[in-house]
C-alpha positions in Angstrom: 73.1 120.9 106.6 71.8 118.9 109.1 72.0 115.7 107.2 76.2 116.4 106.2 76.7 116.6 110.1 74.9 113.5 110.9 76.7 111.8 108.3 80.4 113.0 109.7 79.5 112.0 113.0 78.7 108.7 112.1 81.9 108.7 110.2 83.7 109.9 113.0 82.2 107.0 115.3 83.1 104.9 113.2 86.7 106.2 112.8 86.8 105.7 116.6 85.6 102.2 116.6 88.5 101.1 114.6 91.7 103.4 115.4 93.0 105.2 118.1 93.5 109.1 118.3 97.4 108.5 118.1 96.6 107.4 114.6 94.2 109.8 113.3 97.0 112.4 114.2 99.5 110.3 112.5 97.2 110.6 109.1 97.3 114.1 109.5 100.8 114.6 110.5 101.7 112.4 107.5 99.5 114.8 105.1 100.9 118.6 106.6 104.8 117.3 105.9 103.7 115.5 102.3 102.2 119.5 101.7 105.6 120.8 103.0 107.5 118.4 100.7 105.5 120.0 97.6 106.8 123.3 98.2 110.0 122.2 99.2 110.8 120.1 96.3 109.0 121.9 93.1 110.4 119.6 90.9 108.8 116.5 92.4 105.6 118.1 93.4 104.0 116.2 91.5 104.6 112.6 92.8 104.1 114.4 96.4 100.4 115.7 95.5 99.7 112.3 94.3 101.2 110.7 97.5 98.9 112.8 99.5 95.8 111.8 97.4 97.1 107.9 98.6 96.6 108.5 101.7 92.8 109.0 101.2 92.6 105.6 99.2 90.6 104.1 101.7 88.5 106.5 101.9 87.7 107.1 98.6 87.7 103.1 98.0 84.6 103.1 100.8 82.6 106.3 98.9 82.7 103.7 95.3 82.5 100.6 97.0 79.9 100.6 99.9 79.4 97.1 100.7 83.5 97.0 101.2 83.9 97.6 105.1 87.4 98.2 104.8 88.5 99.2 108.3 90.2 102.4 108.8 93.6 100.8 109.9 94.4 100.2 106.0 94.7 104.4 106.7 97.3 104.4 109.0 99.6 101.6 107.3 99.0 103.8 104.1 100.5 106.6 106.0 103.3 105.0 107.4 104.1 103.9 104.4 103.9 107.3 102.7 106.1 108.6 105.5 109.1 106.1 105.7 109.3 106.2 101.9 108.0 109.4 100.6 108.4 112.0 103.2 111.4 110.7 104.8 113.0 109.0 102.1 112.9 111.4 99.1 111.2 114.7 100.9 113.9 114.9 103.6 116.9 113.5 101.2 117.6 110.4 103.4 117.3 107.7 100.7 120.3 110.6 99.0 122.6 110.6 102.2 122.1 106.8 102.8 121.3 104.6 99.9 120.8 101.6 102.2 118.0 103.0 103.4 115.7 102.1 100.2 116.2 98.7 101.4 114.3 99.3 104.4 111.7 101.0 102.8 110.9 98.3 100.6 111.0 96.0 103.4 108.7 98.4 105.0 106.6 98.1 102.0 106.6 94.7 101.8 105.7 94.3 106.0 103.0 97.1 105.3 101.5 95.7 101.9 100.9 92.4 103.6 98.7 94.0 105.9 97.1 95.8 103.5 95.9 92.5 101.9 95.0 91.5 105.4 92.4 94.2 105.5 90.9 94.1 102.3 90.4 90.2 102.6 88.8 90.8 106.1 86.5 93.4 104.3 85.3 91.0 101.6 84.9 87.7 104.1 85.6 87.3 107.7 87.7 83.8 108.6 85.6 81.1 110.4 86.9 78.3 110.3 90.9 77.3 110.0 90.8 76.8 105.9 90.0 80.3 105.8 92.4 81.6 108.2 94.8 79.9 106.2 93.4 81.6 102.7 93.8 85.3 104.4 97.4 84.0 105.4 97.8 83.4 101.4 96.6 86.1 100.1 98.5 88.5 102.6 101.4 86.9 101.1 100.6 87.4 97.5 99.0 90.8 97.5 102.4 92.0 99.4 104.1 90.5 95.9 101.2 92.2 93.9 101.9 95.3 95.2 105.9 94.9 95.0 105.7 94.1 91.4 103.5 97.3 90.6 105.6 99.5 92.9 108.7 98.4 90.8 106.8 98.8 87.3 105.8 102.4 88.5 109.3 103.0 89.4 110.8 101.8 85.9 108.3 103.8 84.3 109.1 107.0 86.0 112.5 106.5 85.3 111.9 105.9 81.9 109.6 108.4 81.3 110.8 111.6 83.6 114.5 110.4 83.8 114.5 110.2 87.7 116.7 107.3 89.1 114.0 105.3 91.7 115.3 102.2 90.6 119.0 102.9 91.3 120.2 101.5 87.8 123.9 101.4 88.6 127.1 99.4 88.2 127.6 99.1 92.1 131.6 98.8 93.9 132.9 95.4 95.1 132.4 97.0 99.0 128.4 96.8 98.2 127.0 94.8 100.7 125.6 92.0 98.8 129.1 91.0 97.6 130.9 91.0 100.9 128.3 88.4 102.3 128.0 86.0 99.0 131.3 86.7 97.6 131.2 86.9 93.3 130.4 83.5 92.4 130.0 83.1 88.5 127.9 86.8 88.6 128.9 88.4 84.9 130.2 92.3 85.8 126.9 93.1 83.4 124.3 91.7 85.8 125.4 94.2 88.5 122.7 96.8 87.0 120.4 94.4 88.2 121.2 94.1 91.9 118.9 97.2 93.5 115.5 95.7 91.5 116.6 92.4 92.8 117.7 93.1 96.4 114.0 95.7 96.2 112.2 92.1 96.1 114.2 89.9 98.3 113.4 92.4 100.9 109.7 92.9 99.8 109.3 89.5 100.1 110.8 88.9 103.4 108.4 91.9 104.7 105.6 90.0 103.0 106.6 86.6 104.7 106.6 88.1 108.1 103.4 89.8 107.3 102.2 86.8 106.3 103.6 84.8 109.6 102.0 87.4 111.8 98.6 87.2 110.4 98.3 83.4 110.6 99.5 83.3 114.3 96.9 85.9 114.7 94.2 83.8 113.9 96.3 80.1 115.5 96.4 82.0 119.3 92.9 82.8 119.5 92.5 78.7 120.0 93.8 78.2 123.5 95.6 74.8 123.1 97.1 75.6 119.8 100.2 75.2 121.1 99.2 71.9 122.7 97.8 70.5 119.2 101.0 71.5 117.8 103.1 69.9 119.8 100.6 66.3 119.5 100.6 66.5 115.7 104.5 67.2 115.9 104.8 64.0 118.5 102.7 61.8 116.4 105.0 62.2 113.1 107.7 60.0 114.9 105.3 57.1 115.8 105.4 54.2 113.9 107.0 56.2 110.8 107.2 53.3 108.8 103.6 52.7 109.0 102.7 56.1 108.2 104.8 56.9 105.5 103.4 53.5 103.9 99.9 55.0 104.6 100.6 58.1 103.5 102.1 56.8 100.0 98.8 54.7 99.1 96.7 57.8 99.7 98.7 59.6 97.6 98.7 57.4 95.3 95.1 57.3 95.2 95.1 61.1 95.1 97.0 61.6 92.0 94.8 58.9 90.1 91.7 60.9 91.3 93.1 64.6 90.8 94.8 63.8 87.2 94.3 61.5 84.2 96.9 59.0 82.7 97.6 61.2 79.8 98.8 64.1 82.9 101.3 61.1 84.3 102.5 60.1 81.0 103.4 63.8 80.5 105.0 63.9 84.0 107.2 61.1 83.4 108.4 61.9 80.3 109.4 65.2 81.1 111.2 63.9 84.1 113.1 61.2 82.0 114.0 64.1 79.4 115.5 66.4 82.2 117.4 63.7 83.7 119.1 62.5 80.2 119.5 66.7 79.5 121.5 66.6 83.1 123.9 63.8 82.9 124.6 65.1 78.9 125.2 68.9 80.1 127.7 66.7 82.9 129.7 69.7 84.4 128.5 72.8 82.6 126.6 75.0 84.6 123.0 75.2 83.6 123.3 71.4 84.8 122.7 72.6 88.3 120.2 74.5 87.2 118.4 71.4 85.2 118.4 69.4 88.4 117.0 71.9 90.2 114.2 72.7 87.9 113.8 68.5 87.7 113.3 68.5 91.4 110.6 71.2 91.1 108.3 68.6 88.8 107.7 67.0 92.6 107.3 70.1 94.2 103.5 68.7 95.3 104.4 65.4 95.7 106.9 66.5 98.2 105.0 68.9 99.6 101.9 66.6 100.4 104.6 64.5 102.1 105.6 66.8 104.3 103.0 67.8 105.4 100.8 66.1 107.6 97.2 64.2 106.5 95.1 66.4 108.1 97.0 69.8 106.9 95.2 71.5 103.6 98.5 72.0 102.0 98.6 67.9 101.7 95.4 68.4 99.8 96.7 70.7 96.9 95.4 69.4 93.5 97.7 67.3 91.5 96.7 69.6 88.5 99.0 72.3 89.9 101.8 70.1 89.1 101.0 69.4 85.8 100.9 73.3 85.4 104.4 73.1 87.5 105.3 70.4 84.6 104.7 72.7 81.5 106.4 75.5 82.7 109.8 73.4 83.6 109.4 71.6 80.3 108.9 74.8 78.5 111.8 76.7 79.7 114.3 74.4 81.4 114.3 71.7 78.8 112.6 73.2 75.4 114.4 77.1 76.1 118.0 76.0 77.6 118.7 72.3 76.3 117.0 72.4 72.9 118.0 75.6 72.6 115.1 77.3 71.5 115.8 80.3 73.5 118.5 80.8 70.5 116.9 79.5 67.5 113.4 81.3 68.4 115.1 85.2 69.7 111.0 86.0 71.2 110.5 82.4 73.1 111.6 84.0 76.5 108.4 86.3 75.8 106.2 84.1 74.4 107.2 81.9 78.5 106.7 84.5 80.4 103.1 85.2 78.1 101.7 81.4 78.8 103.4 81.7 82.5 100.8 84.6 82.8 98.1 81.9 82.5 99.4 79.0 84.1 99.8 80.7 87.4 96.9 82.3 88.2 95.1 78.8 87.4 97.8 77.3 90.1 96.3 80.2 92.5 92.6 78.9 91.1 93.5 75.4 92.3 94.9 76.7 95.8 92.0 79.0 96.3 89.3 76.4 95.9 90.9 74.3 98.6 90.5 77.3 101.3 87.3 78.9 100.6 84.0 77.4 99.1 82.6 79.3 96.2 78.8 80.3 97.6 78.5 83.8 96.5 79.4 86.1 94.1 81.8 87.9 96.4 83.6 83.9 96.8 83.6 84.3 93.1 85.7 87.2 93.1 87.6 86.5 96.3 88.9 83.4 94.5 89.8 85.3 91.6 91.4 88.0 93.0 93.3 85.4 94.9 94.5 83.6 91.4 95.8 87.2 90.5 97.6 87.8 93.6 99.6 84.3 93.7 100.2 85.0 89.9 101.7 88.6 90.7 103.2 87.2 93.8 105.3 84.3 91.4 106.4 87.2 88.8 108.9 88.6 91.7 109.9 85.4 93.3 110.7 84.2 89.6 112.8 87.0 88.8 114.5 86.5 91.5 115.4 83.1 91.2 116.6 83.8 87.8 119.1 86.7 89.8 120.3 84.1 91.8 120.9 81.2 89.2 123.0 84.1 87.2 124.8 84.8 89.8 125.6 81.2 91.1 125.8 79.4 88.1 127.1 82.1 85.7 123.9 81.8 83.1 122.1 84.7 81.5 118.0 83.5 82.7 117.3 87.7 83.2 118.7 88.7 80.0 121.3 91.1 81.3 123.2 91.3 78.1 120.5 92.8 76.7 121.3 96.1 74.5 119.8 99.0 73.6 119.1 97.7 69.8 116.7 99.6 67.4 115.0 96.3 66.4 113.7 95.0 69.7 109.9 95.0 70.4 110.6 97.0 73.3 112.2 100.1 71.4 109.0 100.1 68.9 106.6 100.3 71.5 107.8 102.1 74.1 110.6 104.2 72.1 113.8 105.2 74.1 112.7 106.9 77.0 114.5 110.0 78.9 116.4 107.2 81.5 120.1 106.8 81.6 121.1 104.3 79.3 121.9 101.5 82.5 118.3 101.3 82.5 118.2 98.8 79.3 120.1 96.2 82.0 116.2 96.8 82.8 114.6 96.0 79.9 114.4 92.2 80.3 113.1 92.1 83.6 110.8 94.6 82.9 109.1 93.2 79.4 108.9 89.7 81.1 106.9 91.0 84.1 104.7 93.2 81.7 103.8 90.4 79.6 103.5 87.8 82.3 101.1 90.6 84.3 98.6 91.3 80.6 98.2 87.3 80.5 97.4 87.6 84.3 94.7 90.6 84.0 93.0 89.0 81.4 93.3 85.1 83.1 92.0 87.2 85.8 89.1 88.8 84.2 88.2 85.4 82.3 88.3 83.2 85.7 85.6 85.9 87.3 83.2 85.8 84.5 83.5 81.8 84.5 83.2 81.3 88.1 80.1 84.1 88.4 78.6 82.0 85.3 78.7 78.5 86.7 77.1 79.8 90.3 74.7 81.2 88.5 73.7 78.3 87.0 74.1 76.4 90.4 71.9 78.3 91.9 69.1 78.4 89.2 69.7 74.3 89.1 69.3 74.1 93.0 65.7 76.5 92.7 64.3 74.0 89.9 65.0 71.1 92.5 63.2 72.6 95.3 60.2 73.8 92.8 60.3 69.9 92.3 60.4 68.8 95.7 57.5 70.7 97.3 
């Protein structure tokens, strides 16, 4: 008895260290009106109880993991979270009266998500010096699109599953908001269905970004003349820019011979040279936009190590990334839309977004090695967690480039013709589901992400157990040299 006091106390402490009581009572506040929503709404009482046991996630994560010293703030965003969304939203009926209001709550989501990566970076290293300031920064960013793309999985499912209507699968009026401010372009009446999933991540994201912006001026203010370094480094970009852009060319230049091998230029180049005959063939049909675009993207490093100053780590991304960039253009762009082989080949949209799956969380390998140095076995799965992050973080900022290339351009990238036919993989596996039948303008989306995120998790899993081998044998190398030495 004695010993289950002591131990609350110091859990209470240690509550008091990192929140405020204003907090505390906003967990528990949050939990009484979750408890009222169950016997209010019988029907959902379900998702309700299982809300409430979310609020105890950290919590329960520190009782498995006790070397994570997650702080107890990660509580009260949780709770917010459940109470905007959850409590409000669905307990209360506001998302019913107001269906604008979702759109807050997943920018709420996306804002609060952000900081949840925040914290559970700062419990597995704390940032000293600016390249792992800028790593939190990252991976704020992509574990606010992790948890975007599960949210809107878990959403599908439940829909599909239970028949309940979280992801708003509708054909929605001309006086929707969205069309008033972009007008119709070449957007197909079909792709409409689309729009909620769609609009959910462009304002995830946006909460994510701002997330994201808040955390890295967090750590910038704490130096005193970061504003004054700023404002130098800003100065010296406009003298002698002649001289500097010829300076900064031969180092990169020097860069990409070091980072990548002539076999990755020769691949570069003739991709680029592909692309650019595909673009003046297509000459005025639409996806021709879209090729240049995509064309443009095969620089995406070079341009930004160009922007960026010489001292930034951005400028310092690995030229590898870009070949990865390379294979995926090449892949769809060229192989899927101009050889066609998105119609010859029905499953090569699956078999993409399978290799994409791959490809991405090596790009977030790549990134994470340039902002934290792999020491430890926690580095180890810091930097692989990090790979699988950026990887979930791409699968929503993909599908929404796809959204908006329909919609400007008039192609069909997310698959919104889609039907409900007996033969697809999709009906095999998962059957028909209880869902209204909008949700097969679903489908597409849906299967892509759900490939893209198996070829993550496994990537994922495979990166860990390769990085934890090769310190291991590091460190064993390192011992046999000082063995040697004395």
């Amino acid at each position: 008895m004695k010993n289950i006091f002591c131990r609350s106390r110091s859990l209470y402490d240690r509550i008091k260290e990192d929140v405020s009581v204003t907090e505390i009572v906003l967990w528990w506040l949050t939990r009484a009106l979750l408890i009222s929503c169950v016997f209010m709404n019988k029907e959902k009482a379900g998702f309700f109880l299982a809300v409430t046991v979310f609020t105890f996630s950290a919590d329960i994560l520190r009782a498995f993991f006790s070397g994570l010293k997650l702080s107890f703030r990660l509580q009260s965003f949780i709770c917010a979270l459940s109470l905007v969304s959850a409590v409000a939203g669905i307990g209360f009926g506001v998302l019913g009266k107001h269906p604008d209001f979702d759109l807050f709550i997943q920018f709420v989501g996306g804002l609060f998500s952000g900081a949840l990566g925040y914290y559970i970076t700062m419990a597995m290293r704390k940032p000293q010096s600016k390249n792992e300031s800028l790593f939190v920064t990252f991976f704020t960013l992509c574990f606010s699109g992790t948890v975007t793309i599960l949210r809107k999985l878990a959403e599908f499912f439940s829909d599909f599953l239970f028949g309940t209507n979280l992801c708003h699968v509708e054909f929605v009026e001309d006086s929707h908001w969205f069309y008033r401010l972009f007008g119709f372009a070449m957007s197909p009446y079909e792709q409409r269905p689309l729009l909620d999933t769609d609009e959910d991540f462009i304002f995830s994201i946006i909460g994510g970004v701002i997330s994201a912006a808040v955390v890295y001026l967090k750590f910038r203010m704490k130096s005193k003349d970061f504003f004054v370094q700023k404002k130098k480094t800003f100065s010296s970009l406009f003298a002698n820019p002649l001289k500097r852009f010829r300076e900064k060319i031969a180092l990169e230049i020097k860069k990409v011979t070091e980072d990548t091998s002539i076999f990755d230029r020769l691949f570069w180049w003739c991709v680029r040279f592909a692309m650019l005959y595909a673009f003046f063939e297509w000459d005025n049909r639409p996806e021709a936009t879209l090729m240049l675009a995509n064309l443009i993207g095969t620089f995406a490093i070079t341009l930004v190590h160009l922007v960026f100053p010489r001292d930034s780590v951005l400028s310092n991304i690995s030229y590898k990334v870009q070949s990865l960039i390379t294979v995926i253009v090449f892949l769809g762009s060229y192989g899927g839309n101009y050889c066609e082989i998105y119609y010859i080949v029905p499953r090569f949209d699956l078999f993409l977004h399978f290799v994409s799956g791959v490809l991405c969380v090596m790009g977030g390998y790549y990134i994470a090695l340039l902002l934290v140095e792999h020491k430890t076995r926690k580095d180890s799965l810091l930097i692989s967690f990090f790979a699988f992050a950026f990887s979930c973080f791409i699968m929503p900022a993909w599908e929404v480039s796809e959204f908006i290339g329909d919609f400007i351009w008039g192609t069909s990238n997310q698959g919104f013709y889609w039907g409900p036919t007996e033969e697809s993989f999709f009906f095999k596996v998962f059957g028909h589901g209880v869902g209204n039948t909008q949700l097969y303008y679903l489908f597409d989306t849906v299967y892509d992400v759900l490939l893209a995120m198996v070829t993550t998790v496994i990537t994922f899993v495979a990166l860990y157990i390769w990085l934890e081998y090769r310190r291991k044998k590091n460190v064993v190398i390192i011992t046999k040299k000082e063995k040697i030495t004395c």
